[in-house]
C-alpha positions as CSV (number, residue, x, y, z in Angstrom):
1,X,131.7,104.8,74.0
2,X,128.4,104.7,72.6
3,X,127.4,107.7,71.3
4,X,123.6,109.7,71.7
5,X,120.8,110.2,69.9
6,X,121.2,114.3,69.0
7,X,119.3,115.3,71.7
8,X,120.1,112.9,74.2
9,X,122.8,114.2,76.3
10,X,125.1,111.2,77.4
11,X,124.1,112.2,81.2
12,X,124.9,109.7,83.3
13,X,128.0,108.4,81.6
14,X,131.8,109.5,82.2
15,X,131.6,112.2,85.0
16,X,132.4,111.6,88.3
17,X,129.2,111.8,90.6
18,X,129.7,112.0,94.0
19,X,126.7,110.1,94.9
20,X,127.9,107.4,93.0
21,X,130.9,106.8,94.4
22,X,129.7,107.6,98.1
23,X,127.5,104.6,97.4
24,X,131.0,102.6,96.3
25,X,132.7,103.9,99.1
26,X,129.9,102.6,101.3
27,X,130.4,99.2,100.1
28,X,133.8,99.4,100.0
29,X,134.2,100.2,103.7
30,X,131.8,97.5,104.8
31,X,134.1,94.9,102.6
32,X,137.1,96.0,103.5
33,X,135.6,95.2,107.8
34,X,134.5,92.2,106.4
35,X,136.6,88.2,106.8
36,X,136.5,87.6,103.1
37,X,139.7,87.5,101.1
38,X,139.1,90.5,99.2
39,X,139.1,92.6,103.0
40,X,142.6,94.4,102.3
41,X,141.8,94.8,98.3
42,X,138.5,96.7,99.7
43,X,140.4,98.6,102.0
44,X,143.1,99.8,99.8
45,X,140.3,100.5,97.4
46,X,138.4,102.6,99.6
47,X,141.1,104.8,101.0
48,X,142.7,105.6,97.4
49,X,139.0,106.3,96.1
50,X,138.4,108.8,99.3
51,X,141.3,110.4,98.7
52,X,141.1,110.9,95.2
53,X,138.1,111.9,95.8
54,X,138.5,114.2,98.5
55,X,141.2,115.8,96.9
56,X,139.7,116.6,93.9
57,X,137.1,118.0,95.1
58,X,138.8,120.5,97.2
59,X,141.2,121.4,94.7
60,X,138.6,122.0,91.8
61,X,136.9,124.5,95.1
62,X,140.1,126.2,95.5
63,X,140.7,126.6,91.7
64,X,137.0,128.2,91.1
65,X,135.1,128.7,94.4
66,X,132.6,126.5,93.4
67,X,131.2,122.7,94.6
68,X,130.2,121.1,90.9
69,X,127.5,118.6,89.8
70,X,129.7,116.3,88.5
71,X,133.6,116.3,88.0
72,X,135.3,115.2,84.4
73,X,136.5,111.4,84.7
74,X,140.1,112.8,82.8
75,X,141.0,115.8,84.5
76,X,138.8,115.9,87.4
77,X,137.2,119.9,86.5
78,X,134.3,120.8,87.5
79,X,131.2,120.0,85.0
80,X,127.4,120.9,85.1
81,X,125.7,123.0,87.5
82,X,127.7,125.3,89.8
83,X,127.4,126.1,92.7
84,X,126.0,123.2,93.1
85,X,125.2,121.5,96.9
86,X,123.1,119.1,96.3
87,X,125.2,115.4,96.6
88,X,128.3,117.1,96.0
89,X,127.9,117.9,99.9
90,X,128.2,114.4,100.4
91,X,131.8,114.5,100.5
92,X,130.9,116.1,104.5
93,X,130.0,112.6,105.1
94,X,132.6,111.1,103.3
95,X,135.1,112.8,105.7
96,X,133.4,111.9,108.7
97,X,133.2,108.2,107.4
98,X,129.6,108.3,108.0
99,X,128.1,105.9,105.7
100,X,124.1,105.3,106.3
């Protein structure tokens, strides 16, 4: 990975952001109702990503009472800002399988 300048935290890159990968599931589940050939690829995509997802998120609540900013893409902990429920609430939506 390309490093930073000093001051330049690498913000964006390598933590899991729940916006981010609401905005994949969306696309995901839309593929995966779709006739292309990738249809059961997007599926199986979408529910191992939700799950994953899901998961960690409640575990990492359980383990420190806490909804996170971000999550580490290695060990799934909780990283940044805490409590945090800003998009991290997302995963609300993400249960229901409401994707607008």
């Amino acid at each position: 990975m390309v490093k930073n300048a000093e001051h330049n935290k690498p913000y964006w890159r390598a933590p899991i952001w729940i916006n981010i990968n609401y905005l994949t599931l969306d696309a995901l589940n839309h593929y995966s109702k779709s006739d292309g050939q990738y249809a059961h690829l997007a599926n199986e995509l979408y529910f191992q990503l939700r799950s994953n997802l899901v998961q960690n998120i409640a575990n990492q609540y359980s383990k420190t009472g806490f909804f996170w900013e971000n999550y580490n893409d290695t060990n799934g902990e909780g990283l940044g800002t805490h409590p945090f429920t800003g998009w991290t609430t997302l995963v609300v939506n993400i249960l229901a399988n409401t994707y607008d």
